[in-house]
N, C-alpha and C positions, 0 to 999 in steps of 0.2 A: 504494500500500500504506500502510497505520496502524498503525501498531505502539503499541497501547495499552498505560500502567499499568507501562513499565519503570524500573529504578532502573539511572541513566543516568552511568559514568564516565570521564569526558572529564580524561586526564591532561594534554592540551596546555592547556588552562585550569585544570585543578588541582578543579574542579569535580565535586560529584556531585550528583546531585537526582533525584525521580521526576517523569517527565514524559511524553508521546505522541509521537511521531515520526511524519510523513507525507513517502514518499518519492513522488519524481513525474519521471518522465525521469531518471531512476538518481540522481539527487540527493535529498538532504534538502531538502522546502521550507520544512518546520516543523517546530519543537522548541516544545512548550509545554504546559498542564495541561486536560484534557478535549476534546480535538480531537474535535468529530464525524465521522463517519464519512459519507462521499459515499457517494449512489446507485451500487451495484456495487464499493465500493473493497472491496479484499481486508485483511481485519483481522488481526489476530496479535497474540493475547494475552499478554503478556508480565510478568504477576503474579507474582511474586515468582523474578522473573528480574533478571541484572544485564546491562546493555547496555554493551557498549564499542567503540570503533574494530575492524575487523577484525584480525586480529594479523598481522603482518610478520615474515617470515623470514630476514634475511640469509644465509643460510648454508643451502645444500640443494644436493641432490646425487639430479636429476631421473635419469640414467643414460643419456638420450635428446639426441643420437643414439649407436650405438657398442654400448650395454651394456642394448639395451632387453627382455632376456629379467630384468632386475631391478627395472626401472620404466620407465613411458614418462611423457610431458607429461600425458597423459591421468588415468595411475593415481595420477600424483605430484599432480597437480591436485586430484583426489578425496580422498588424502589429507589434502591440507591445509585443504580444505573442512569437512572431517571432525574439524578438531583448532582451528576457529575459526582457519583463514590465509586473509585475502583476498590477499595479495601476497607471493608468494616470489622471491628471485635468486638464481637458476643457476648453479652455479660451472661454469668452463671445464673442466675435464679429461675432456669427452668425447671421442672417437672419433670424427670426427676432432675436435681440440681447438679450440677458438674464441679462433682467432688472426685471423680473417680475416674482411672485411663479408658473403663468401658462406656461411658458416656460420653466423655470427650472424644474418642477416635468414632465411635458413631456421628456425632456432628459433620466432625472432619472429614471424614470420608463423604458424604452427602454433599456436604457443600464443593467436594473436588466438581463435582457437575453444575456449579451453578457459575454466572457469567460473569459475577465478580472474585474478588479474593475475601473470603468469608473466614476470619480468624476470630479463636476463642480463647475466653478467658475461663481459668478453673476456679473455684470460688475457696478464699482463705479457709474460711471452717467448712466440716464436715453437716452438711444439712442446714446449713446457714446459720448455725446456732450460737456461736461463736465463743465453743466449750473445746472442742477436738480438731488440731490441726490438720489440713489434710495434707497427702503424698507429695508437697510441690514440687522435689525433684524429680518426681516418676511422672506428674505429670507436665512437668516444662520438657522432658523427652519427650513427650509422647505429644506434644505441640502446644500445649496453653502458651500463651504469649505472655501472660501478665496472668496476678490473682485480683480477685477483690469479693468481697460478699455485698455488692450492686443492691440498695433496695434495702438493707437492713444497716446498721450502725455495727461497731464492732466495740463493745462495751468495756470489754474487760482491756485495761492496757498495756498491763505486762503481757497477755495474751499475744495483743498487738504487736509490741517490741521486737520478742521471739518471733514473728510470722517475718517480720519489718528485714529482723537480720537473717533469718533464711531466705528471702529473697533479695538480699543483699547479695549472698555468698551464690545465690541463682543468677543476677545481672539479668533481675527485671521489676516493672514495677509492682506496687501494689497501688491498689485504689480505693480512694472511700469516701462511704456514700456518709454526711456529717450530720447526724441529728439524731440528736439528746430527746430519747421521746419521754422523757421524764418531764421533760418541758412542754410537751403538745396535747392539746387534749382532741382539736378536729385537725388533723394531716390535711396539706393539700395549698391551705390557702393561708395569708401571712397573720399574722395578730396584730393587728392594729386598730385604724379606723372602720375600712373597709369588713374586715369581719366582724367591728361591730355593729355595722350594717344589718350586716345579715345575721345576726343575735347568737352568734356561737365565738366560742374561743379557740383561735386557731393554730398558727407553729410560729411564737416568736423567735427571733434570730438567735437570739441567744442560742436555743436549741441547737445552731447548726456551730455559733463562733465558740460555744462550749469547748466541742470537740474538735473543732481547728487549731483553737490553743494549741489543747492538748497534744493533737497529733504532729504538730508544729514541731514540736519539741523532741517529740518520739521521733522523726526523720531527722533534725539534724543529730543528739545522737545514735541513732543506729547507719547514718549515709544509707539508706538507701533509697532508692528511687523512689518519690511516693507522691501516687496523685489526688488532690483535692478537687471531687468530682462535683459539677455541678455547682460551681459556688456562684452562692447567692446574694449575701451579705458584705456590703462596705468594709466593714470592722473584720471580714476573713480576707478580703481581698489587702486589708492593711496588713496584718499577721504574715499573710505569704511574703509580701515584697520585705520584711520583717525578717525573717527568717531565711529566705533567701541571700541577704546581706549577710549573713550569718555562715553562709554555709552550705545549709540545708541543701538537700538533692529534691527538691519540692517543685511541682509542677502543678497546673490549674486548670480545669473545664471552665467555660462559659458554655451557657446554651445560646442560642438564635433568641429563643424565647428571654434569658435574662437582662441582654442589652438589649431588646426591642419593647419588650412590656412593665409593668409596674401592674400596683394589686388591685389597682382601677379597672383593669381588662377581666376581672372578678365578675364585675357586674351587668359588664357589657357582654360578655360572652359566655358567664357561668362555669359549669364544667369543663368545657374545651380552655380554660383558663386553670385548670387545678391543677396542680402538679408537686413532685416533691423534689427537692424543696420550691417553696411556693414562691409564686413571683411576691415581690417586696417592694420597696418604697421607690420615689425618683432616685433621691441619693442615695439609695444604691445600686440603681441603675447606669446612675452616672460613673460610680468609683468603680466598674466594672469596667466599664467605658475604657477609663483613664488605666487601668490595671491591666488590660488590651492594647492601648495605645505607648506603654513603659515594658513592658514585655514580664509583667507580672505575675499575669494569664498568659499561657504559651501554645494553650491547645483552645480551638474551639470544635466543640461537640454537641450533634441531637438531641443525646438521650431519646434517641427514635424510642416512644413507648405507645406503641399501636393499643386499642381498646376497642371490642365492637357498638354500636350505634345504643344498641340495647342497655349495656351499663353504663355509658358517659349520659343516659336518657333520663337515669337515678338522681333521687334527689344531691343538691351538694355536698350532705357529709356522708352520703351512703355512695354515691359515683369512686370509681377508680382514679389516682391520680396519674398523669402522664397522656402527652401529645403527638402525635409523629411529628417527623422533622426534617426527615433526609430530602426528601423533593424541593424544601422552600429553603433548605440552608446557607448554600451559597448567596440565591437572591436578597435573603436577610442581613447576611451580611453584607453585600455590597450595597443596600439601600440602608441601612438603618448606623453603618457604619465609615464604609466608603464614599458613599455621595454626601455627607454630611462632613466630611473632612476630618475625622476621627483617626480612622488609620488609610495608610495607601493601600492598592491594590496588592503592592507586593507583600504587605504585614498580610492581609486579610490569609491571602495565600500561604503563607509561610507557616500561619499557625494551622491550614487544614489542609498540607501535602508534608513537608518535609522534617516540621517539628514533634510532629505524630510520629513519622517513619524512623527519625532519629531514638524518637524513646523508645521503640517497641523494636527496635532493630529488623526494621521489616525493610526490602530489598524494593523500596520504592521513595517518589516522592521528587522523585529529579530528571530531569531532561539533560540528557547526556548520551553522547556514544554508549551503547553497551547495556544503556539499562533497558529496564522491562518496558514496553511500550503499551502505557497505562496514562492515557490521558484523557482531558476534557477540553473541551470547545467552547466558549458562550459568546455572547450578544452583551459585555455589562453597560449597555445603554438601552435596551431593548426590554419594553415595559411589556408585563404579563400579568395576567389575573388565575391565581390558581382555582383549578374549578372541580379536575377529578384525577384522582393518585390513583398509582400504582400499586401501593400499596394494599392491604384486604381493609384497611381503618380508614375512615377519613377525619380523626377526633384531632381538629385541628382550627385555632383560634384563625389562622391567615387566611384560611378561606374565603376569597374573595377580595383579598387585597388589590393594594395597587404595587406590585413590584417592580424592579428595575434588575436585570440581569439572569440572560433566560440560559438554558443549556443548550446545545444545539447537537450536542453529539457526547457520549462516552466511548471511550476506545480502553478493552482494558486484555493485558495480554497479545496485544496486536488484532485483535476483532473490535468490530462495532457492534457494543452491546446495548447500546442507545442512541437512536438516532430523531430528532425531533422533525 
């Protein structure tokens, strides 16, 4: 394949320029200016398109195995095809959960047939419970990429520490989901004004910067890699850059959803607004912003959490928390971040191809001779209204937005696995 006439941004070199691309055995063999075109090669015009690494997912939530009437590897696959993801990792809280190398090479194997790179994560404790360690060396052989118990807190912190330093001595990360539900009485939505709105007591921040501290502390001494998923809160987005000065081997999620909404989009949208943790105030919307824009936050991630029509339909404290994400994420960032002069093109990218691929040491994320030939296409001028996913969910507050920056194409492995 040739991919002619694109304007090509390569944040692991910091690089942009217009140039051709010929991929050949799922690799890039060339990068350079008027590449002809071989006898039968298949071409793809790419005029006033911007090319970059395929974008990388940490953080999704496939539902397969356990909860596949809300997504399977399949649709979850298609999705991310769909929203520019060549590569997503799996968090453990399936049914059964992936604790174990027979549940993990089940995934793995399945996912070999689907059109993206579908990597998983083994979950820290044994059943989510976070009393019994599980196998991580047997299963970082057997391919987890990283631990984390996604979806529950890891309470105990000596627990924590010991996990922290075996995967230390693994060279990979752990992850964790921060809320003290000692502090929350209804999940979902922030404690403030807005929940008292609606006459319930909800999940103050505290809940989440509780254990940030703490965990703060637990990464710089133990050095190991450790990511603060999903951060929602000002006062955790300070602690990282904190800590970090420090030391620490500490890394940070944003969702689409934390720097585009506040607890206002509560009311306006009800459930398709719940999530954990819950969106929260302006200011700290903003100091996410800012913690994005200083390289504080290094990763941004979906938290794709598919849910069918039927339970996001439940009332607010009885609905499930979590939104999909993967279709509208690029576009989110490049409208709620990039057109507002927040970060360049090149940051927005950097933290959703290369700084991903660097932490998980996954063999993507850069446009270069040699590497896998795993990219996206888009339009970031080019206004769209999302209307219907790919996905099997459509429990999603942007529906019907007014977005700016469309996909036009995934290429992952040298195929075209989405083409708009």
């Amino acid at each position: 394949m040739l991919i002619k006439n694109g304007f090509i941004i390569d944040p692991a070199s910091g690089k942009s320029y217009t140039a051709d691309i010929r991929i050949k055995d799922s690799l890039i063999e060339d990068i350079a200016e008027n590449i002809s075109a071989e006898n039968g090669e298949e071409t793809l015009d790419a005029g006033g398109l911007t090319i970059a690494p395929g974008l990388i997912d940490t953080h999704v939530h496939f539902r397969d195995p356990g909860f596949t009437y809300k997504e399977t590897l399949h649709t979850g696959a298609l999705a991310a095809a769909k929203g520019g993801f060549t590569s997503v990792i799996c968090m453990a809280n399936t049914s059964p959960v992936v604790d174990n190398t027979e549940v993990l090479c089940d995934i793995l194997t399945r996912a070999k047939s689907e059109p993206i790179r579908i990597r998983q994560a083994a979950s820290v404790s044994h059943a989510l419970k976070g009393e019994e360690m599980t196998d991580m060396a047997a299963l970082k052989e057997a391919g987890a990429c990283g631990f984390t118990d996604d979806g529950i807190p890891l309470k105990n912190a000596a627990f924590l520490y010991k996990a922290m330093e075996t995967a230390k001595t693994l060279d990979v990360p752990v992850s964790l989901h921060e809320e003290d539900p000692a502090f929350i009485k209804n999940n979902g939505i922030n404690h403030g004004s807005v929940s008292e709105q609606l006459g319930i007591f909800g999940s103050p921040s505290i809940a989440e910067e509780s254990l940030v501290a703490r965990d703060c502390m637990l990464a710089l001494r133990s050095g190991a890699h450790t990511v603060i998923q999903h951060i929602s809160s000002g006062r955790s987005v300070e602690m990282v850059r904190m800590f970090k000065a420090l030391g620490a081997n500490l890394h940070a999620e944003a969702t689409p959803h934390h720097f585009t909404l506040t607890d206002e989009a509560v009311l306006k949208y009800g459930t398709l607004a719940k999530m954990n943790p819950p969106l929260r105030q302006e200011e700290d919307r903003q100091e996410i912003i800012r913690g994005l824009a200083d390289g504080t936050i290094d990763l941004i991630a979906t938290d794709h959490a598919p849910h069918s029509k039927e339970e996001k339909e439940r009332s607010i404290t009885a609905a499930p928390s979590g939104i999909i994400g993967l279709e509208t994420a690029l576009a989110l960032g490049i409208t709620s971040l990039v057109r507002p002069g927040h970060l360049t093109l090149m940051q927005l990218l950097e933290k959703m191809t290369v700084n991903p691929a660097d932490l998980y040491h996954l063999p993507a994320g850069r446009i270069e001779k040699g590497a896998a030939a795993d990219l996206v296409l888009f339009a970031p001028e080019e206004h769209w209204i999302p209307a219907q996913y790919a996905s099997m969910s459509s429990n999603s507050p942007f529906t019907g937005w007014d977005l700016y920056g469309k996909v036009k194409a995934t290429i992952c492995n040298g195929n075209i696995v989405y083409q708009d």
